[in-house]
C-alpha positions as CSV (number, residue, x, y, z in Angstrom):
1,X,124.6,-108.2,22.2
2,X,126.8,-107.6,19.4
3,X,128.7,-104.8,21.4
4,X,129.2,-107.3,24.3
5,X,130.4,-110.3,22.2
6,X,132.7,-107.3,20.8
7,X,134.3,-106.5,23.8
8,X,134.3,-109.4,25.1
9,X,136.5,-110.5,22.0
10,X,138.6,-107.1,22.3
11,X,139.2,-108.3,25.8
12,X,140.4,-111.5,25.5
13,X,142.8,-110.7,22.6
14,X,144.3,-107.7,25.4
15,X,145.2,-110.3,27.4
16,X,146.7,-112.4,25.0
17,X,143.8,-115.8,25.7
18,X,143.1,-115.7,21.8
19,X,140.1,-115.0,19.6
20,X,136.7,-116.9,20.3
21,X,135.5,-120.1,18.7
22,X,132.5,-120.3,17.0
23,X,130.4,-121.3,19.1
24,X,127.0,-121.3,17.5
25,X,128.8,-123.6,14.6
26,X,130.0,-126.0,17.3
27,X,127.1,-126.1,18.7
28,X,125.1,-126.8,14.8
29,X,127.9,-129.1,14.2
30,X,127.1,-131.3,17.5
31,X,123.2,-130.9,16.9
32,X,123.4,-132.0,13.6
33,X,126.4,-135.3,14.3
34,X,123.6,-136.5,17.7
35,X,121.3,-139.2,17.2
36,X,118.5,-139.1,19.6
37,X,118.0,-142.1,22.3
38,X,114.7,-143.3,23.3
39,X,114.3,-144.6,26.6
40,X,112.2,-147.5,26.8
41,X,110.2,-146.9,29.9
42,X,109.4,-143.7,31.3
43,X,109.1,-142.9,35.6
44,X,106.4,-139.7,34.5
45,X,103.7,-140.2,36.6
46,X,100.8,-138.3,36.4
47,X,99.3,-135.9,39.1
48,X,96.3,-137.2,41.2
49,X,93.5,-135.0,41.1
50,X,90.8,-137.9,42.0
51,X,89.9,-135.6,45.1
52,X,89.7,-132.2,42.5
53,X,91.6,-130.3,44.7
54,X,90.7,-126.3,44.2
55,X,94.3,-125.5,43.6
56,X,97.3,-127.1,42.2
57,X,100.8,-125.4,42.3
58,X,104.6,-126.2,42.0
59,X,105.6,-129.3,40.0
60,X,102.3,-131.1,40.2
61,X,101.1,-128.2,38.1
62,X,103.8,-129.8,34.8
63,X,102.1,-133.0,35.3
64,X,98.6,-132.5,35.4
65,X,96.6,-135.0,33.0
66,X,95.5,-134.1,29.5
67,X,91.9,-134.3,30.5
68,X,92.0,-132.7,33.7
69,X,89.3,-129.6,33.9
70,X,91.9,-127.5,35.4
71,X,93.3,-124.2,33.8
72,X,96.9,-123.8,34.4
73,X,97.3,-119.8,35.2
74,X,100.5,-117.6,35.9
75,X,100.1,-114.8,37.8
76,X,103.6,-113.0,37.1
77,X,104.6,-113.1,33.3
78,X,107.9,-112.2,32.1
79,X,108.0,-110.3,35.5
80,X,105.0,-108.1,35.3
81,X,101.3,-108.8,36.7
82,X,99.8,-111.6,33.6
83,X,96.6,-109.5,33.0
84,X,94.4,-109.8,30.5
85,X,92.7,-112.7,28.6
86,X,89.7,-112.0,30.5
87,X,91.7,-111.6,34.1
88,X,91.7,-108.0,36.4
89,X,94.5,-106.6,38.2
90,X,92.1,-107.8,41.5
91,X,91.6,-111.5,40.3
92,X,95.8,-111.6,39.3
93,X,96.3,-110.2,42.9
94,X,94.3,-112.5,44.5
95,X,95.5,-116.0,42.7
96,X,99.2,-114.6,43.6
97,X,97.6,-114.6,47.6
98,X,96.5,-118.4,47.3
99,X,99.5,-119.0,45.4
100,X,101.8,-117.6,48.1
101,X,99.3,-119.3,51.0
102,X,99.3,-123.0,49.7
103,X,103.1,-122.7,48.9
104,X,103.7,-121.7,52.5
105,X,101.2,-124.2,54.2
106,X,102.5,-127.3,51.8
107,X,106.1,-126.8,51.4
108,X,107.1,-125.0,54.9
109,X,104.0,-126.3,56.6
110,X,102.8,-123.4,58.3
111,X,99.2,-123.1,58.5
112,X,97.5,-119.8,58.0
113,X,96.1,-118.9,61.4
114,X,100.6,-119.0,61.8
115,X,101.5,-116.3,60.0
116,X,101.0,-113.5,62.1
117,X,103.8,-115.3,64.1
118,X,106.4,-115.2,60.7
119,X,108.1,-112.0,59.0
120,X,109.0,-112.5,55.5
121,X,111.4,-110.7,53.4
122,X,110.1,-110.3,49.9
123,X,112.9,-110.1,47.0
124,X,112.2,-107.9,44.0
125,X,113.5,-107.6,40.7
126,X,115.6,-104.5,40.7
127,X,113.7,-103.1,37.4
128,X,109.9,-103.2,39.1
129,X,107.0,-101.2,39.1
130,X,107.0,-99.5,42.6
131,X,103.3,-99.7,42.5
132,X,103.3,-103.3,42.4
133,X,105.7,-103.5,45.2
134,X,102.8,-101.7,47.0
135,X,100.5,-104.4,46.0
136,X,102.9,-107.0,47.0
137,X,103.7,-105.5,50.5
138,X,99.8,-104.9,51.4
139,X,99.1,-109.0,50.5
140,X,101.4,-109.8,52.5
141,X,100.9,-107.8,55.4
142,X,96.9,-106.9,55.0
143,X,95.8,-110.3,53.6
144,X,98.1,-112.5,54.8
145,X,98.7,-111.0,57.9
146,X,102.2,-111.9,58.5
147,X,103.9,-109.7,61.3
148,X,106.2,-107.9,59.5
149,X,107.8,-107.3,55.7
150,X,111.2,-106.4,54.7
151,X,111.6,-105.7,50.7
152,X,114.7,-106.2,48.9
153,X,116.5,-106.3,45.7
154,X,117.6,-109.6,44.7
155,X,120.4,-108.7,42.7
156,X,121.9,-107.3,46.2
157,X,120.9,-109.9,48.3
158,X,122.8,-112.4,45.4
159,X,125.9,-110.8,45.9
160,X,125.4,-110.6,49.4
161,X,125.0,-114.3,49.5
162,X,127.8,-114.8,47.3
163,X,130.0,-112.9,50.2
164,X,130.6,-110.2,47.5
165,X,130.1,-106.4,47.9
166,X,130.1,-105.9,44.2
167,X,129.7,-108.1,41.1
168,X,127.6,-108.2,38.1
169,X,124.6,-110.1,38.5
170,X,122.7,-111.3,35.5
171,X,119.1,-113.6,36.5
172,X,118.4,-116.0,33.8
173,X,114.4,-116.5,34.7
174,X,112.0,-118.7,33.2
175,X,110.2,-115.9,30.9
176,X,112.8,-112.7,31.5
177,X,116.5,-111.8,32.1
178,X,117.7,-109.1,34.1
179,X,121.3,-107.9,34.2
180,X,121.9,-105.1,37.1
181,X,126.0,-104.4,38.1
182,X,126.3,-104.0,42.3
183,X,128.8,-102.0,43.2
184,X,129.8,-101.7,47.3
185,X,125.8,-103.0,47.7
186,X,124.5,-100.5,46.1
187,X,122.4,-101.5,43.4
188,X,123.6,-99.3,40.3
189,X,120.3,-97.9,38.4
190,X,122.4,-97.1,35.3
191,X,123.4,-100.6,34.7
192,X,120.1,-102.1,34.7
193,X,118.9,-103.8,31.6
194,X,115.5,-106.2,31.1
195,X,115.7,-108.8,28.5
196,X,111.8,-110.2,27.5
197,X,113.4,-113.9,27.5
198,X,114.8,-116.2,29.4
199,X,115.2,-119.9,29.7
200,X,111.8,-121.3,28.2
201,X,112.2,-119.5,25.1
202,X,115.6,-121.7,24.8
């Protein structure tokens, strides 16, 4: 990072913008002048698992009471299958398979017995284990049953999307960064860098 910040700095003072601030010192500075301000009533409300549904996902997930008998389980961590602690590569796969089912059925409400009707188009980070795009692929197509699969890389499909045929595209995840440079849609494999953080460890 300190080579970036670097030329970064080398950059600006090419082109005549001046020297950088210090950010991190502004930033103490700010921290440390900021009194805290406690709201008086609070809109949390608490998810409702009075029926003990078999599987909870998405937001309700974050609100799930303190004495709830659920365990709250990741599948992907910091990009890569979570296994271990007592789960198998099988067990992983297959909580990924009702995680992808119950997000489809609650949030785009199409039942199961509809997916052979839908093709999906599954994005992948661009630094990924091709076996685990295998695994990915035969879920959807094998388990799931949907009618057809087209895989992708997302940092592509982002500049894409952004109407750009090349750009630099840096993915600030929950657990893990990736920073992968696109030039004329080509994703270039030289370029690629995986950070093990990302905007929880903030």
């Amino acid at each position: 990072l300190e080579a970036i910040r670097k030329a970064l700095a080398e950059t600006r003072a090419n082109m005549g913008m001046g020297g950088w601030k210090d950010g991190k010192g502004e930033c103490m500075t700010f921290n440390h002048r900021t009194q805290p301000v406690a709201r008086e009533s609070s809109d949390l409300s608490f998810t409702d698992v009075s029926s003990q549904p078999s599987l909870i996902i998405g937001n309700e997930v974050m609100y799930l009471p303190a004495d709830s008998d659920y365990v709250v389980f990741k599948p992907l961590r910091r990009g890569r299958l979570n296994v271990g602690a007592g789960q198998s590569r099988a067990s992983v796969l297959g909580q990924l398979e009702d995680l992808w089912s119950r997000a489809m059925e609650e949030y785009l409400e199409i039942p199961r017995r509809d997916f052979k009707f839908y093709r999906v188009i599954l994005l992948v980070s661009d630094i990924v284990d091709r076996p685990l795009i295998k695994e990915f692929v035969n879920i959807l197509l094998l388990r799931m049953e949907f009618a057809a699969a087209f895989v992708h890389q997302e940092s592509v499909c982002a500049t894409y999307c952004a109407g750009l045929s090349s750009a630099c595209v840096v993915n600030v995840g929950d657990e893990s960064t990736h920073v992968c440079c696109v030039e004329d849609g080509m994703s270039n494999p030289n370029t690629r860098v995986a950070l093990n953080y990302g905007g929880s460890d903030i």
